[in-house]
MITILUM-621741 format. One record per residue: residue in three letters; x, y, z of N, C-alpha, C, CB in turn. Coordinates in nm, 4 decimals. Each point is the difference from the previous one (the first is absolute). Last residue first. Glycine has a CB too. Layout:
# MITILUM-621741
<site 'Ala',<X,Y,Z>,<X,Y,Z>,<X,Y,Z>,<X,Y,Z>> ...
This chain:
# MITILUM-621741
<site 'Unk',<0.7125,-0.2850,-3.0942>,<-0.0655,0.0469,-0.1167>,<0.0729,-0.1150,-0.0806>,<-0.0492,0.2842,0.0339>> <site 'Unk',<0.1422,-0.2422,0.3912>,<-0.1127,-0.0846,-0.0029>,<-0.0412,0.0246,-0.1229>,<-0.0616,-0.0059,0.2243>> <site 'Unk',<0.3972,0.2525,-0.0199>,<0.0653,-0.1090,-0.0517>,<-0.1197,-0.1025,-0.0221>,<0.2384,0.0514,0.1197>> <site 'Unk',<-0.3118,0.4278,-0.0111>,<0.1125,-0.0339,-0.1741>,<-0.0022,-0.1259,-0.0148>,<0.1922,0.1628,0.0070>> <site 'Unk',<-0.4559,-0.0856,0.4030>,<-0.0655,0.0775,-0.1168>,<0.1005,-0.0546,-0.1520>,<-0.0864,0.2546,0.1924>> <site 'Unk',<0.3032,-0.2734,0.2171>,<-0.0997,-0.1520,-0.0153>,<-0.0409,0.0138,-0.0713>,<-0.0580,-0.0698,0.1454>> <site 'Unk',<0.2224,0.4766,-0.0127>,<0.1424,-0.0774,-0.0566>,<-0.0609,-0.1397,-0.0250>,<0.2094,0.1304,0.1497>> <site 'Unk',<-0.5217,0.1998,0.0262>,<0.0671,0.0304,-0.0803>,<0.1135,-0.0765,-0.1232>,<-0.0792,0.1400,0.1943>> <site 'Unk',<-0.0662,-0.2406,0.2182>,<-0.1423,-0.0020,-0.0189>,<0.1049,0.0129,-0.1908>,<-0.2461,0.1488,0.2927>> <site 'Unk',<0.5048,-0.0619,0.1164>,<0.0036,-0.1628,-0.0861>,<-0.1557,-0.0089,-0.1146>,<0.1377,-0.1594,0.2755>> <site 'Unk',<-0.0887,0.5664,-0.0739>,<0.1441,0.0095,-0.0551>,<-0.0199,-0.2039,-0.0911>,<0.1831,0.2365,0.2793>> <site 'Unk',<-0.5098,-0.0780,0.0511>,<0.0033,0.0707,-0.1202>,<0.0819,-0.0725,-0.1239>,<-0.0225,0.2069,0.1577>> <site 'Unk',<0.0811,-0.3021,0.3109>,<-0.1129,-0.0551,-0.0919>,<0.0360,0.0076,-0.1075>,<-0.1580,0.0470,0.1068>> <site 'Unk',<0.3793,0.2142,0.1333>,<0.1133,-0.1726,0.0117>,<-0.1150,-0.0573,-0.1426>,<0.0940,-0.0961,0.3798>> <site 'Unk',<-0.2393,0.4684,-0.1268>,<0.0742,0.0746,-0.1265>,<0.1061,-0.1181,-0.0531>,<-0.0110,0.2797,0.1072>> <site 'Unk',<-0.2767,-0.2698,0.3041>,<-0.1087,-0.0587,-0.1535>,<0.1022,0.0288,-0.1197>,<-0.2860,0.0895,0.0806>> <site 'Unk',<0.4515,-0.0500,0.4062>,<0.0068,-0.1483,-0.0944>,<-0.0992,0.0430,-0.1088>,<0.0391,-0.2093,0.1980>> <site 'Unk',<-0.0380,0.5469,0.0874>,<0.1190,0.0099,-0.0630>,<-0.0067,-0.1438,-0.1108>,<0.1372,0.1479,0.2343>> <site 'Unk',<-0.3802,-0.0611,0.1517>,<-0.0882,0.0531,-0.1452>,<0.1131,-0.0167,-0.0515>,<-0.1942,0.1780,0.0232>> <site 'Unk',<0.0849,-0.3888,0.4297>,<0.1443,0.0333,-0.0926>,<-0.0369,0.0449,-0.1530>,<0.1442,-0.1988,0.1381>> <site 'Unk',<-0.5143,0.1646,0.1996>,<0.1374,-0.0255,0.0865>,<0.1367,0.0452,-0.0326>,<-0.1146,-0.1790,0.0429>> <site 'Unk',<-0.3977,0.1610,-0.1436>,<0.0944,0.0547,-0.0820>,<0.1287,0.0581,0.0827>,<-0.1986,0.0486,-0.1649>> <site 'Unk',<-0.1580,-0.3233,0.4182>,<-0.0338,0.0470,-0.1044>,<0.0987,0.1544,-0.0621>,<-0.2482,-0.1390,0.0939>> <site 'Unk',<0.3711,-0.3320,0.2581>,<-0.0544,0.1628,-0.0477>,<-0.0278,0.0562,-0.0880>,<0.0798,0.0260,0.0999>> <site 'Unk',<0.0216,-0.5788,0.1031>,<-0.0043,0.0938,-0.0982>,<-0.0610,0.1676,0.0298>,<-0.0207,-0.2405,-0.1309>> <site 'Unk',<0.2112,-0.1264,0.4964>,<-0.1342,0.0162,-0.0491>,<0.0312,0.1145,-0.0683>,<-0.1505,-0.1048,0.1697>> <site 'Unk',<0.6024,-0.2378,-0.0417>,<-0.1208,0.1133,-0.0068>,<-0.1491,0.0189,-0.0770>,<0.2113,0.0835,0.0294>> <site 'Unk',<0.2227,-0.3736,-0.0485>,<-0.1097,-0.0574,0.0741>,<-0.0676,0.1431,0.0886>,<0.1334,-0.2806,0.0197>> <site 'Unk',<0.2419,0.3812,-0.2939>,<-0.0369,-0.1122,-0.0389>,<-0.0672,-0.0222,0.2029>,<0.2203,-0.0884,-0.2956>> <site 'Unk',<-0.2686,0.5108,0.0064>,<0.0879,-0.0372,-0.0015>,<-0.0171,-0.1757,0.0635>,<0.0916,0.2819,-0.0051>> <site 'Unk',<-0.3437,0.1078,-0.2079>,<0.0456,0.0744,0.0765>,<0.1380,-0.0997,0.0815>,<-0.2665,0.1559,0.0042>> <site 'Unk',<-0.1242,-0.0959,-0.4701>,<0.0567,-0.0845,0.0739>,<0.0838,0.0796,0.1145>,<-0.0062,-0.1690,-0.2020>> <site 'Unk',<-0.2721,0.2791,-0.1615>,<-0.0775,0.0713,0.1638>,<0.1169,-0.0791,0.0677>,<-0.3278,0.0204,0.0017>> <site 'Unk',<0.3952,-0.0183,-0.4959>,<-0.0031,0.1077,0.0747>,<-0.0777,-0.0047,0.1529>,<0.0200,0.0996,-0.2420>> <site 'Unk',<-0.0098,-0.4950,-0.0155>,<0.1166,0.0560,0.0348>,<0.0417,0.1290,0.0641>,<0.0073,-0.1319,-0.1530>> <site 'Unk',<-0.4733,0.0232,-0.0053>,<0.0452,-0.0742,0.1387>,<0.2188,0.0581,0.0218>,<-0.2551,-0.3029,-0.0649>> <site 'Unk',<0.0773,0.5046,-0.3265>,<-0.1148,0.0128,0.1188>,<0.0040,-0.0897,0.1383>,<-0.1439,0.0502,-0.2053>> <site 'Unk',<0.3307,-0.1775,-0.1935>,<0.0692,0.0998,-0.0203>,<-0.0551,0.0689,0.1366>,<0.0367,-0.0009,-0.2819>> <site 'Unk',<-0.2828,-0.3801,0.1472>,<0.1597,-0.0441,0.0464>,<0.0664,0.1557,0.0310>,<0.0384,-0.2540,-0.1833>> <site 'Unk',<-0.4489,0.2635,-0.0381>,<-0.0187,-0.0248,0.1020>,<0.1221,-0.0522,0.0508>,<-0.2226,-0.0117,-0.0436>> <site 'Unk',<0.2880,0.1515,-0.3976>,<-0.0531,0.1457,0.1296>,<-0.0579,-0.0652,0.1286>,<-0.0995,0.1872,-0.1939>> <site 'Unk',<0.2027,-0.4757,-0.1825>,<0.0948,0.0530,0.0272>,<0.0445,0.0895,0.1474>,<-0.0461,-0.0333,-0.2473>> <site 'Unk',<-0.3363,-0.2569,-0.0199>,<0.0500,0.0135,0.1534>,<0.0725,0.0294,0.0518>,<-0.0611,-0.0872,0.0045>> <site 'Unk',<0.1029,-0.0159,-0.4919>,<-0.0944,-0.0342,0.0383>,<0.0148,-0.0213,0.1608>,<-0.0491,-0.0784,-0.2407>> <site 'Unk',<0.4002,0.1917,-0.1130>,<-0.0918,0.0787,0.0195>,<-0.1467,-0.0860,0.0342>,<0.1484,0.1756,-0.1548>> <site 'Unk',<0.2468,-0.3747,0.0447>,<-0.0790,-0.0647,-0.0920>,<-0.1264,0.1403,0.0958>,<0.1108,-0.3647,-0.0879>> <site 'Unk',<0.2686,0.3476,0.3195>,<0.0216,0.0019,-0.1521>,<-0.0675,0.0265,-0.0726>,<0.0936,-0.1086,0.0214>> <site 'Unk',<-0.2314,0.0006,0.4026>,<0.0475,0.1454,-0.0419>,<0.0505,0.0249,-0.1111>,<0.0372,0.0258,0.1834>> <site 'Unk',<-0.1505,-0.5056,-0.1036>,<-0.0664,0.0607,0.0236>,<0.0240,0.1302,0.0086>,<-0.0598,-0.1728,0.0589>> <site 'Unk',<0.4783,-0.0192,-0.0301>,<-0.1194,-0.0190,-0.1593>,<-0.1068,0.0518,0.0641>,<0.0558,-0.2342,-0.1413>> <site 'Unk',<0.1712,0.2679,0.5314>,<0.0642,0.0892,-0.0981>,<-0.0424,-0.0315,-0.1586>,<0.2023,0.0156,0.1784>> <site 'Unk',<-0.3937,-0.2889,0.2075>,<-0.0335,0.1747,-0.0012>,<0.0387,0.0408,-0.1105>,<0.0336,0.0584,0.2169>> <site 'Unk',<0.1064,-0.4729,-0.1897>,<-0.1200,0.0355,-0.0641>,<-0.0832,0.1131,0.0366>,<0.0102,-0.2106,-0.0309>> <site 'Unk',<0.4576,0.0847,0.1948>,<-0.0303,0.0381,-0.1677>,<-0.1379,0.0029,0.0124>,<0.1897,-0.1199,-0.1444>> <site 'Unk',<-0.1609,0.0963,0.5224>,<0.0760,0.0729,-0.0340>,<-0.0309,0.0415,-0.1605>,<0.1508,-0.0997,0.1965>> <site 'Unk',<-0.2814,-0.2972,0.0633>,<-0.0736,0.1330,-0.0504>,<0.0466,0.0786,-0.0212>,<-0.1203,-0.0227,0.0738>> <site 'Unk',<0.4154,-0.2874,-0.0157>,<-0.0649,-0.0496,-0.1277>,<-0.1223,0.1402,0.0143>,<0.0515,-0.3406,-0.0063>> <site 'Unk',<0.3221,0.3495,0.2861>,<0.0447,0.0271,-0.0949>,<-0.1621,-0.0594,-0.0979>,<0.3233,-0.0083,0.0868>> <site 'Unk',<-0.4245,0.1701,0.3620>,<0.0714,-0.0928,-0.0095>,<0.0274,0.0230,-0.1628>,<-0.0910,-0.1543,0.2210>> <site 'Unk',<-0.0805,0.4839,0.0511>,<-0.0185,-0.0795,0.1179>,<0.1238,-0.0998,-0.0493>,<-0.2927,0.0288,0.0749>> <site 'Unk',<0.0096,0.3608,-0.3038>,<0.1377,-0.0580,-0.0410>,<0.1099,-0.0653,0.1099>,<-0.0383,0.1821,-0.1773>> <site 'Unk',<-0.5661,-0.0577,0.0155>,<0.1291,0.0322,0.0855>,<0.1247,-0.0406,-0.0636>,<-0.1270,-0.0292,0.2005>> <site 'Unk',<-0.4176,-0.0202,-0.2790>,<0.0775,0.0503,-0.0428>,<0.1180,0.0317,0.0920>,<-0.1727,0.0507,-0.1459>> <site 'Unk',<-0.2238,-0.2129,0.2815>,<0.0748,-0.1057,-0.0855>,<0.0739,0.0638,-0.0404>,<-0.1281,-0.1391,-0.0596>> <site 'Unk',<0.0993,0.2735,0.5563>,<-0.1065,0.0315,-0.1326>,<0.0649,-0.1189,-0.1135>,<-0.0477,0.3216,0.0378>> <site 'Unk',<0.0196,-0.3787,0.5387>,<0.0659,0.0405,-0.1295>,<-0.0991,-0.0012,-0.1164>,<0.2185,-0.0945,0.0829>> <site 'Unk',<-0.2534,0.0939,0.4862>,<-0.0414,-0.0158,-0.0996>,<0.0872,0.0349,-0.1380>,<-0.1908,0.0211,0.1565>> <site 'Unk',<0.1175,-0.0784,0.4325>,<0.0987,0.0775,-0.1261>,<-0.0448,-0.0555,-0.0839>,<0.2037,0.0483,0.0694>> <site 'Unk',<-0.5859,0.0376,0.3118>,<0.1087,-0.0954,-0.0611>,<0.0781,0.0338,-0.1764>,<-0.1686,-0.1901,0.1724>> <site 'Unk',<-0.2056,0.2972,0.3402>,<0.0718,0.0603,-0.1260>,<0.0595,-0.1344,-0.0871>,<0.0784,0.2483,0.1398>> <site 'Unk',<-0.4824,-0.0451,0.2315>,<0.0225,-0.1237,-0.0636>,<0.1151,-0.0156,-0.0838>,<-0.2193,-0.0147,0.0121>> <site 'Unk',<-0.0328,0.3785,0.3929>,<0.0787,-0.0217,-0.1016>,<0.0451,-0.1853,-0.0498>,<0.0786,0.2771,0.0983>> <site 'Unk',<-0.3854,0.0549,0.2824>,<0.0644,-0.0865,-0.0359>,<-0.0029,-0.0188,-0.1519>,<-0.0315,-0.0777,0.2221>> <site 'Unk',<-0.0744,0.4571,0.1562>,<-0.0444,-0.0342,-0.1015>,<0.1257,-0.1124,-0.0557>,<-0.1635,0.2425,-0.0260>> <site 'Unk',<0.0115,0.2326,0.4252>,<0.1163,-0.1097,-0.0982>,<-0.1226,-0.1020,-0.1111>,<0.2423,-0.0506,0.2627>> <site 'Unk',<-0.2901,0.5831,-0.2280>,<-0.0323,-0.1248,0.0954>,<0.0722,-0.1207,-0.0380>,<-0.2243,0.0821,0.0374>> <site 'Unk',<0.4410,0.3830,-0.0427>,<-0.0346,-0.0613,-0.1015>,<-0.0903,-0.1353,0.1003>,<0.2352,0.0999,-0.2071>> <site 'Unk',<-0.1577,0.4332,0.2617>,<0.0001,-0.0820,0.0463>,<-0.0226,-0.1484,-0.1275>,<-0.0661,0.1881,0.2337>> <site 'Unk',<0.2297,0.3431,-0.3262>,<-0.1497,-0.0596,0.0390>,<0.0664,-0.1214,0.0185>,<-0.2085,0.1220,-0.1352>> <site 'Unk',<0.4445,0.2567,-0.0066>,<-0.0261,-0.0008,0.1091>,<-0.1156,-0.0358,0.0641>,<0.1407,0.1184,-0.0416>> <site 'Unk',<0.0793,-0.0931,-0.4141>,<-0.1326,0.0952,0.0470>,<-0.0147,0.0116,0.1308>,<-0.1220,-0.0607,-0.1742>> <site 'Unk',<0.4827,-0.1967,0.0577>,<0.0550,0.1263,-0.0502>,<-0.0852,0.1173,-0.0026>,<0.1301,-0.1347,-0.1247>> <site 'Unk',<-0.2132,-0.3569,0.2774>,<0.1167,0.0861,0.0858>,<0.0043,0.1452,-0.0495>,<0.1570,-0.2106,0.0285>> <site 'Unk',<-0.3739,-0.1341,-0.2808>,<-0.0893,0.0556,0.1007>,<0.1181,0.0679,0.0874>,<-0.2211,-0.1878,-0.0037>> <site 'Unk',<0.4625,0.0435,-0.3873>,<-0.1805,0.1192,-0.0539>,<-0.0540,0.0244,0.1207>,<-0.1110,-0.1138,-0.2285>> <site 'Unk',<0.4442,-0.2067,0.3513>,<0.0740,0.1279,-0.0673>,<-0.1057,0.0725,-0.0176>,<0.1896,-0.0881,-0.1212>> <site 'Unk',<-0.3434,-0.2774,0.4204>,<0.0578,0.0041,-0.1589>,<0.0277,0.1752,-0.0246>,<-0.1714,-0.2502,-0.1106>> <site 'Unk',<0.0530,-0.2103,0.5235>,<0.0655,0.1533,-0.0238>,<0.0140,-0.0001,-0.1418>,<0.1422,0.0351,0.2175>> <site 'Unk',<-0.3125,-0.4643,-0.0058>,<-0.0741,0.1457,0.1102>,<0.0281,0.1263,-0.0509>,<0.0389,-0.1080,0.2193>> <site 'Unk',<-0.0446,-0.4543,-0.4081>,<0.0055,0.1419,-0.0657>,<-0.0614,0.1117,0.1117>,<-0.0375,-0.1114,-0.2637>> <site 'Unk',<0.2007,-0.4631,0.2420>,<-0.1329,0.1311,0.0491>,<0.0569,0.1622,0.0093>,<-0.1239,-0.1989,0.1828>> <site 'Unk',<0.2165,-0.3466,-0.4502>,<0.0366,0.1166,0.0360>,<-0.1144,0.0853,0.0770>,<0.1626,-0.0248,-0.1942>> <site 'Unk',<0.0772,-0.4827,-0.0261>,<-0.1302,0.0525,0.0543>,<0.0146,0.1423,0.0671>,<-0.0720,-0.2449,0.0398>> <site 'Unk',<0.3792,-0.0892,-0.2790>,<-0.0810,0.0530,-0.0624>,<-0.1551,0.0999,0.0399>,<0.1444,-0.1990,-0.0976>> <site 'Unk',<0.1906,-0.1077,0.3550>,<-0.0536,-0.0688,-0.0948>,<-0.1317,0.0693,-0.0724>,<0.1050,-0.1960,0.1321>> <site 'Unk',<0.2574,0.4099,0.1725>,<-0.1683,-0.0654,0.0271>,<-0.0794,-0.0117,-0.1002>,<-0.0132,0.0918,0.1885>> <site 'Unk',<0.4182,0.1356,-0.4746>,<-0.0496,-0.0271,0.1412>,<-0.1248,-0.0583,0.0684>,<0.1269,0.1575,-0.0222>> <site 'Unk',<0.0117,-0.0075,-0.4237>,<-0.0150,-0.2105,0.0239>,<-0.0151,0.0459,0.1558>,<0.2123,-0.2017,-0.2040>> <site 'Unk',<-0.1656,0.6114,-0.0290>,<-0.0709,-0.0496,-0.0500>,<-0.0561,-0.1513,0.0064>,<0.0922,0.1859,-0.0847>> <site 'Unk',<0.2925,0.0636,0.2985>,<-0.1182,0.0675,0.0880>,<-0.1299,-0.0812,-0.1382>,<0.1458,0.3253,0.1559>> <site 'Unk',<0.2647,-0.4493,-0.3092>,<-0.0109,-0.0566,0.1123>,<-0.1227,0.0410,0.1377>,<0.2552,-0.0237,-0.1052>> <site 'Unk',<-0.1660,0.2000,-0.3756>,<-0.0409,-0.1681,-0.0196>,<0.0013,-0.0211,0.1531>,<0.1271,-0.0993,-0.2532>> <site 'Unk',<-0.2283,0.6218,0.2499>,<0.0917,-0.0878,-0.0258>,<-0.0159,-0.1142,-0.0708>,<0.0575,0.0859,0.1634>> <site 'Unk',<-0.2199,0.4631,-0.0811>,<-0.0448,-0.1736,-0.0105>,<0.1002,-0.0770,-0.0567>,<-0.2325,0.0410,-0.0399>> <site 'Unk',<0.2846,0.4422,0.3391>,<-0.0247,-0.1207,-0.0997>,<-0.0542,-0.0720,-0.0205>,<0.0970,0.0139,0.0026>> <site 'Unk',<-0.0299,0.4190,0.3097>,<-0.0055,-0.1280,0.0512>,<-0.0205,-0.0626,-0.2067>,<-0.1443,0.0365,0.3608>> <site 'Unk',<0.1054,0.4543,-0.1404>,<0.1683,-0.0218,0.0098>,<0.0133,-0.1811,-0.0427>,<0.0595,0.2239,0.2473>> <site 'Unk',<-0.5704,-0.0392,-0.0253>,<0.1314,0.0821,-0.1004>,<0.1521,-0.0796,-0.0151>,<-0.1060,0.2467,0.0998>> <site 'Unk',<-0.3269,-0.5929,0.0200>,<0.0331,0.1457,0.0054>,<0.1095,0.0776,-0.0825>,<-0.0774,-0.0563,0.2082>> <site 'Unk',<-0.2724,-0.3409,-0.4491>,<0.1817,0.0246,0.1021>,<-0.0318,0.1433,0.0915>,<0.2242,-0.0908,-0.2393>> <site 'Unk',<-0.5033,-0.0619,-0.1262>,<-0.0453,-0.1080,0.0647>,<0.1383,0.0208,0.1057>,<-0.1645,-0.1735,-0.2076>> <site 'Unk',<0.0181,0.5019,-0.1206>,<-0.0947,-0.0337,0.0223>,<0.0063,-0.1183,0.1022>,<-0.0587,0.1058,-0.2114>> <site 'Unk',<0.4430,0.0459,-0.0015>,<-0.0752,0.0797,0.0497>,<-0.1320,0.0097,0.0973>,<0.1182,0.0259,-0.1787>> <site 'Unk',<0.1112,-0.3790,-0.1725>,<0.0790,0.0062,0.1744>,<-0.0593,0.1224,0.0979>,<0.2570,-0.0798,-0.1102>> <site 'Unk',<-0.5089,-0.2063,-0.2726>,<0.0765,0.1770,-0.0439>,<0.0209,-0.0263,0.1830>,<-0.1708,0.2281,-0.2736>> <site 'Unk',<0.0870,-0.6828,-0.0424>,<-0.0757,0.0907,0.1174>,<0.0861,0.1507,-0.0072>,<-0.0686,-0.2364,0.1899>> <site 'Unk',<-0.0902,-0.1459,-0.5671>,<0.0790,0.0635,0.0823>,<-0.0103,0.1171,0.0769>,<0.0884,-0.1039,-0.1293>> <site 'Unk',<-0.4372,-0.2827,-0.0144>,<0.0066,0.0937,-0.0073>,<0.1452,0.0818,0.0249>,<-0.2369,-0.0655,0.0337>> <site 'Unk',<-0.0362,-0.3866,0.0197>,<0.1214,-0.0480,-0.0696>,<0.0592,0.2122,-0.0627>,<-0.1259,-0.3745,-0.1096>> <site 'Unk',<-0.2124,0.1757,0.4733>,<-0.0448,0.0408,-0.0956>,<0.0613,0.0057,-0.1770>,<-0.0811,0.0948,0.2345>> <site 'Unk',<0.2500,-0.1592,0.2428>,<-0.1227,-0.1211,-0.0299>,<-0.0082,0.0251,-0.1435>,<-0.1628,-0.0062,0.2279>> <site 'Unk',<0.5183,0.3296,-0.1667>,<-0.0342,-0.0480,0.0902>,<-0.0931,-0.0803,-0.0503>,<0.0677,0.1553,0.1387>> <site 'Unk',<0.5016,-0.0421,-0.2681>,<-0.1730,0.0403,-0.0372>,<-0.1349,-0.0747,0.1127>,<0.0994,-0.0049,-0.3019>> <site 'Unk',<0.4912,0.1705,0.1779>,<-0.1064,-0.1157,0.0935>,<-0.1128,0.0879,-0.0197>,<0.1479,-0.1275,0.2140>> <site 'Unk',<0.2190,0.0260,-0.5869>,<-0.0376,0.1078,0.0740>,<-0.0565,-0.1023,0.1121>,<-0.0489,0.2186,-0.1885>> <site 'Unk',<0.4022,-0.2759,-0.2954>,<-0.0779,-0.0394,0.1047>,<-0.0161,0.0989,0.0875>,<0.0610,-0.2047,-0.0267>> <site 'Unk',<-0.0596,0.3757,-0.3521>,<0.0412,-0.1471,-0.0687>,<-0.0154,-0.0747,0.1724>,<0.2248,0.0668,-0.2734>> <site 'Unk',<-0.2897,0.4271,0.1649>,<-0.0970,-0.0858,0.0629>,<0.0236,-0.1457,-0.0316>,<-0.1606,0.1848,-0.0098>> 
């Protein structure tokens, strides 16, 4: 979730709920018409086979403070995990990540927590 598109509300949105089947959330379906959206089809109402009334949308890409965008937050993700404090919320966005200028999935790549861990571990020796 290091960057996502989220709506007015500053909420990230679940592509399910706001796309038909087969469709994404993008950065570029997320800036489209200057951010302004009307929502007729979503995967959940397609799949019960109920109608969605439309309904307008507000979005905009958004970033978290924690990321690795540029070398200086970078390191200060990687101390901050060091120094075990917010470890698991970084570890948790990395995992929904899905690739670059995509809308995050929830446990996308479970595989990365074992990267975590591993440095969690190896920061643990060298902070003592």
């Amino acid at each position: 979730r290091m960057l996502y598109c989220a709506d007015d509300g500053g909420s990230m949105l679940d592509s399910a709920y706001v796309l038909p089947p087969g469709e994404e959330i993008t950065v570029s379906w997320c800036k489209a018409d200057d951010s302004q959206h009307t929502i007729t089809a979503s995967y959940y109402h397609t799949s019960i086979g109920v109608a969605v009334p439309a309904w307008n949308l507000s979005t905009a890409w958004q970033q978290d403070l924690n990321n690795f965008n540029n070398v200086g937050t970078a390191l200060w993700v990687l101390f901050q995990m060091a120094s075990c404090e917010g470890w698991s919320d970084v570890m948790w966005q990395a995992s929904d990540a899905v690739g670059i200028g995509k809308q995050p999935r929830r446990d996308a790549n479970q595989y990365i927590a074992f990267l975590f861990i591993a440095f969690m571990i190896l920061g643990a020796f060298l902070m003592l």
